[in-house]
N, C-alpha and C positions, 0 to 999 in steps of 0.2 A: 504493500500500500504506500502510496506517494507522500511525501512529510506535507504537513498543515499549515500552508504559509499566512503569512496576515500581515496587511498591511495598514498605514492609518493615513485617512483622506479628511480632508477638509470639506466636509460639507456645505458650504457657501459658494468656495470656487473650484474646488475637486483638485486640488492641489494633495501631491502623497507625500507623507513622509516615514522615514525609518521606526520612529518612538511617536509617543501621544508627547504632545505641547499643547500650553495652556492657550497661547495665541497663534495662531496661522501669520508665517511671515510671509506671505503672497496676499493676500487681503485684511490681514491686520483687523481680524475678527475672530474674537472672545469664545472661547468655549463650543468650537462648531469642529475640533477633529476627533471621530470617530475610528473606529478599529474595524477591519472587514476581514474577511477570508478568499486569497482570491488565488484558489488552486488551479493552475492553467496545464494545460494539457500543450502540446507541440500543433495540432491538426486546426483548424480553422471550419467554422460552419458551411463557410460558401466558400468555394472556388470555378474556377472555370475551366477546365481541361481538355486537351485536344487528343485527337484520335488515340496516341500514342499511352495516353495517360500523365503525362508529363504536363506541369502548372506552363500557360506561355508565360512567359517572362515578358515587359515592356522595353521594347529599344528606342534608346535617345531618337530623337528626328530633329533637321534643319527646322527654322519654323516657317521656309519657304517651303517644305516639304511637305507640310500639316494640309491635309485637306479641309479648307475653310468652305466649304459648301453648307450654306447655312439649312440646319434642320428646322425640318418644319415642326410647328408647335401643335402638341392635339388642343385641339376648341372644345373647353369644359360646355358647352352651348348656356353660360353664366357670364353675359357681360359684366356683373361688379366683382364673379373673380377674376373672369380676363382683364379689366383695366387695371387689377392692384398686381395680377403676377404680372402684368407687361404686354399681353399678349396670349399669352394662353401655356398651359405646362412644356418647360423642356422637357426631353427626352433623356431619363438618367439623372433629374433633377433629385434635389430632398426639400421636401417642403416640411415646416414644421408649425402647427396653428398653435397655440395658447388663446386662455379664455377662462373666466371665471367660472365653478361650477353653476351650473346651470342656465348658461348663458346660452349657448346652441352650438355648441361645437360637432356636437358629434351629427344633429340631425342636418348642420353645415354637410359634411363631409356623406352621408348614408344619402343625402338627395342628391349629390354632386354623382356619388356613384350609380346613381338608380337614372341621373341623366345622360350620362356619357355613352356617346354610342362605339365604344370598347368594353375588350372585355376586365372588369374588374374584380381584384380578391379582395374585401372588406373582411380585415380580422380584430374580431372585439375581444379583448379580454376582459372586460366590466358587462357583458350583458349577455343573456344567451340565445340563438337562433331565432325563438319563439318571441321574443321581446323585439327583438330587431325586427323579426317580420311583422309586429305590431305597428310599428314605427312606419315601416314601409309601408303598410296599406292605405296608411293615410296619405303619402307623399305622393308616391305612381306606382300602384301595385301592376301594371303589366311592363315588365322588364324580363328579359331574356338574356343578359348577359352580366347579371351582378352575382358572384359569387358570393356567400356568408359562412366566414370561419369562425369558430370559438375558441380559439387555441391562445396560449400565453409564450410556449415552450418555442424558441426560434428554430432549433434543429428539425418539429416536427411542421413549423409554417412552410421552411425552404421547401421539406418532401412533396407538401403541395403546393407550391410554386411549381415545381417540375412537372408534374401533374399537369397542372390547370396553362401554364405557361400566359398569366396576365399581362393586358397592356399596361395597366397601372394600378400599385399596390397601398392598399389604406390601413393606417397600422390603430387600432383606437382601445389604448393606449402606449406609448410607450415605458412607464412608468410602470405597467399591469408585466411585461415582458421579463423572461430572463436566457440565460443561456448555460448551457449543462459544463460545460468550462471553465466557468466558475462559480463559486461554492459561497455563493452569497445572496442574501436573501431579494425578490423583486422590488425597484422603485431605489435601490439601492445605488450611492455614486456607481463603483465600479458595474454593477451591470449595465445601466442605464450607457455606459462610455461602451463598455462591449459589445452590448446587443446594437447598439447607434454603428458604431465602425459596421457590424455584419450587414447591417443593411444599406450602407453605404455604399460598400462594396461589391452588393449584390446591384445596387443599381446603377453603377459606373462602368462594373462589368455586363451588363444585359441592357441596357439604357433603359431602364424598366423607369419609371416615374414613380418613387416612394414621396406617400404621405402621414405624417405623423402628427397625434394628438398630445400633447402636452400639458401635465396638469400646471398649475401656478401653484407657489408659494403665499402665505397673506398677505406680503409685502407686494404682488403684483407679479414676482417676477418668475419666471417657468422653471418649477420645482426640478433639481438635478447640478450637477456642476454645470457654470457659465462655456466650460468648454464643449457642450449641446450645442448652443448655440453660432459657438463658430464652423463647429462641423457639416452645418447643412447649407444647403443653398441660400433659403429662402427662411424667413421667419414673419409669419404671420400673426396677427394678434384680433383677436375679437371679441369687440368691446361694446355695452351697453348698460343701462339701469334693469334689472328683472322688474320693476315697476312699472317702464315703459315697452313698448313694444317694438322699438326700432332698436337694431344691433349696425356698429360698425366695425366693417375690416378694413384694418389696415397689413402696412409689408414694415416693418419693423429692421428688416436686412432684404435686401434683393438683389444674386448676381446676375440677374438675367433683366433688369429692367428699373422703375424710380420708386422710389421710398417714398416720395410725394403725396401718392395716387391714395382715395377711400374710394369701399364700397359699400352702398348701407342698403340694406334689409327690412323687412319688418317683418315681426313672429307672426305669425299665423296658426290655426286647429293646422292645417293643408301641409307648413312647411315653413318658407323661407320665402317672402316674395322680393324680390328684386325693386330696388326702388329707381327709376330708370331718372326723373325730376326731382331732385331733394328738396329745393325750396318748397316744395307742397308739403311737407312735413316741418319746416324751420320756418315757415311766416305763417303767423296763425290769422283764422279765416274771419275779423272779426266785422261788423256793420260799422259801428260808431269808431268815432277817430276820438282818442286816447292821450293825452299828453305824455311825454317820458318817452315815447317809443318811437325809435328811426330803421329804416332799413337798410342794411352793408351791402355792397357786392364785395364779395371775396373768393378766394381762388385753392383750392385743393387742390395741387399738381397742374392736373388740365383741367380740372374740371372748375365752372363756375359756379357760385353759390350765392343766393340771397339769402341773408340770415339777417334777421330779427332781435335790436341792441331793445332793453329793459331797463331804464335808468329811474330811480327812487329821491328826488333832494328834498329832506325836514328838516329842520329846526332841531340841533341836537336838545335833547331833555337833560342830560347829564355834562360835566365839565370838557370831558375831550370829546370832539366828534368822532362815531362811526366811519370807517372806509371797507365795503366787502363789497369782490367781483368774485363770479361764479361763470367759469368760462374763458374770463379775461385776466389779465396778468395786474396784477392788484399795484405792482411798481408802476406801471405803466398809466395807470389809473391815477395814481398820486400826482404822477408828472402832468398829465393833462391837467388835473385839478388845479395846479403849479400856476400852469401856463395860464389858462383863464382867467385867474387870481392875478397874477402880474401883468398880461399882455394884453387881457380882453377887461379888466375890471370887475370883472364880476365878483361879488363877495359871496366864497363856500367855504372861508377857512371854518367856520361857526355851525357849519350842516351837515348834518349823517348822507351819506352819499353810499347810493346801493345801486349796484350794475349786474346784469344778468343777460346771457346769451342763450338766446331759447333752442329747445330741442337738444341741450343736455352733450353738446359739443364744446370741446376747446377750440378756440382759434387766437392763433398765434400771426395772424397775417396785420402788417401794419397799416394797409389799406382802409381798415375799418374805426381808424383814429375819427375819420371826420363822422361818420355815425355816432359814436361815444359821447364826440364833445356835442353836436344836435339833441340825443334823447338828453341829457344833462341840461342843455341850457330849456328845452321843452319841458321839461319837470320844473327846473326851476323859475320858472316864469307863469307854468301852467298854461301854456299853451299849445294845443294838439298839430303834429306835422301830418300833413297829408298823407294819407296814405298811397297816393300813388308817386310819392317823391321817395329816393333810394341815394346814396351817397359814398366816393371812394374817393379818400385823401388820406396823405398821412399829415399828421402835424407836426413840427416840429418847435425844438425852444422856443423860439422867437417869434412862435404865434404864428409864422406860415403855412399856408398848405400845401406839402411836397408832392410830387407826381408821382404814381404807381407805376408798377409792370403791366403791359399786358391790359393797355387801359380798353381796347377797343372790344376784346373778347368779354370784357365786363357790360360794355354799353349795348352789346348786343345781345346778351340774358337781359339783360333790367327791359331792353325794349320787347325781346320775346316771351316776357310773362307781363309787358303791358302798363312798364310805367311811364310816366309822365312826362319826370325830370329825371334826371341824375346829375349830383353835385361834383365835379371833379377840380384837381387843380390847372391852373390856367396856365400852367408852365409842360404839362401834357402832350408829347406828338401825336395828336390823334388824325388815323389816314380813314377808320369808319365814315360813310357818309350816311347818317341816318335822318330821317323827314320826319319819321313816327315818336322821336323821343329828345326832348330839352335836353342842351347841353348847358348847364350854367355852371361858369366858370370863376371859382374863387381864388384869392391868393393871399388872403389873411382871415384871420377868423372872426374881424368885423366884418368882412365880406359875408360871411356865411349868415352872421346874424339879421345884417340888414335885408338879406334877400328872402330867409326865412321870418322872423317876425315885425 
């Protein structure tokens, strides 16, 4: 019998080392290295072999040599996950999704399989055959090519792979996983690194498309050593409130395309519907006009967005005023307050000021400065902005309004969902020519005030 080796990993960043230490000197966190057993054997789960029996071996090549004939992508027929992977799956890619429980990870990934028109192996180790095909009848029970495994064990997944020989492989979980090579228990670092390399390998050698479910950590982050995540292609993430009904994916790591790019969803009894117009979910539908409230255009990768700013200004009750943004970057907020306060006159140093960006999204784009500083001066004035006026500026120090990226792709959503105006800065190259939609052009942010109230 082979002697019982063990070794001790750092549970945060999967870092090994010889003895237990109180601190991990690779991330310098407290009490996270654990003791594992990780009896390896010499033979490997997957390999590739040629007639002979003999492993090929890889030979260096010129990189004039490399045949660059670009492969074609399979089409998940899912425009919001074709625009976040880029295009649609490479071949031999790893994809890896994270997600809070119960957020929709896995009925993501059981309808993406029940869509594709390849043949797919879905192997669940959290549910069984009978559960899954529950799942399924609700999404599209007439499929013909989605395979359903129960299995955990990697040795006994590959034997049917061989088998089945799928176009692309769905793994849900990887954490549920282990491998008979080593002698440590599932969800564990060291398995979690070995069973990830087997199937890496397997789809670099086969150019199979491996997909991987990932649980998270409470801290947010996907439970297992950080070195998971370098190993895969792609790392996706999928994010929402259980409260609300809309979920978003984002690409988190992408080698094949932009980190940029969302795709958002809404839960359904049915599934996952594809939400093709987001601004119908992030401007709410209301009759009467409202003070406090402006509309942004803003920009997710390629894509455009009108989203919906929420601004609050009272009279604080208590000695120091209130400042809270939900959505928006709360420094960013203080500085506008700054600027107002110095450059427009406005007196907020004395008022609780509350900012909120609807439909439960962050946005980080500074195009939506001149919406912020509008719902603010609307609140505090108490006077309602129309609702068919929409607005993209940034502001800066000195009370100016700077020009955006990408002005003309904004002007033509705010004109194609039908508004009125749009406030821009007047230092803008705009080559759009549009008849249907105001352009009113400001360059300080008495400008703004005077043409709004």
């Amino acid at each position: 019998m082979a002697k019982v080796k063990t070794a001790f990993f750092c549970s945060s960043c999967g870092t090994q080392f010889s003895k237990w230490m109180g601190q991990c000197t690779s991330c310098k966190q407290w009490n996270t290295i654990v003791e594992e057993v990780i009896q390896k054997e010499e033979k490997v789960a997957w390999q590739t072999k040629s007639s002979s029996g003999i492993k090929k071996a890889a030979k260096p090549l010129l990189i004039q040599e490399i045949d660059n004939t670009r492969e074609i992508r399979l089409n998940t027929l899912d425009h919001e996950l074709n625009r976040v992977l880029g295009g649609g799956i490479v071949p031999g890619s790893m994809i890896l999704l994270g997600g809070e429980p119960g957020i929709g990870k896995s009925t993501l990934l059981l309808q993406l399989s029940l869509k594709l028109p390849y043949k797919v192996l879905y192997v669940s180790g959290e549910e069984s055959q009978k559960q899954i095909k529950m799942r399924a009848e609700r999404i599209n029970p007439n499929n013909n090519s989605c395979y359903i495994l129960t299995e955990t064990n990697t040795q006994n997944i590959f034997k049917q792979v061989e088998e089945i020989e799928p176009d692309v492989l769905i793994i849900d979980s990887i954490q549920t996983l282990y491998t008979d090579y080593i002698e440590a228990s599932a969800g564990s670092i060291s398995q979690i690194k070995e069973t990830t390399a087997e199937l890496i390998k397997f789809a670099k050698e086969t150019s199979t498309p491996v997909i991987l479910i990932g649980h998270i950590t409470k801290d947010g982050n996907i439970a297992g050593p950080k070195i998971l995540e370098h190993m895969v292609d792609t790392v996706l993430q999928f994010e929402g409130d259980r409260n609300h009904v809309y979920r978003i994916l984002r690409a988190l790591k992408n080698r094949f395309g932009s980190t940029a790019e969302l795709g958002i969803y809404e839960m359904l009894g049915s599934g996952l519907r594809e939400v093709s117009n987001p601004s119908e979910i992030l401007l709410s539908h209301r009759e009467e006009e409202l003070s406090g409230t402006a509309i942004a255009s803003t920009l997710e990768g390629m894509r455009p967005l009108m989203i919906e700013i929420q601004a609050l200004v009272s009279t604080a009750v208590y000695g120091t005023p209130q400042r809270s943004a939900t959505g928006y970057n709360l420094k960013r907020l203080n500085m506008i307050l700054a600027v107002l306060e110095k450059r427009a006159g406005f007196r907020l140093g004395m008022k609780d000021v509350f900012l909120n960006v609807t439909g439960g999204i962050n946005v980080d784009d500074p195009a939506i400065d001149l919406a912020v500083v509008a719902s603010i001066l609307s609140s505090n004035e108490d006077d309602a902005i129309p609702k068919d006026y929409c607005f993209a500026g940034e502001v800066g120090l000195s009370g100016e309004i700077r020009p955006v990226n990408r002005v003309d792709q904004r002007i033509q959503e705010a004109e194609k969902l039908g508004f009125a105006k749009i406030f821009i800065s007047k230092y803008n190259k705009i080559t759009y020519n549009s008849k249907k939609i105001e352009l009113v052009l400001v360059s300080k942010i008495e400008d703004l005030v005077s043409a709004l109230f």
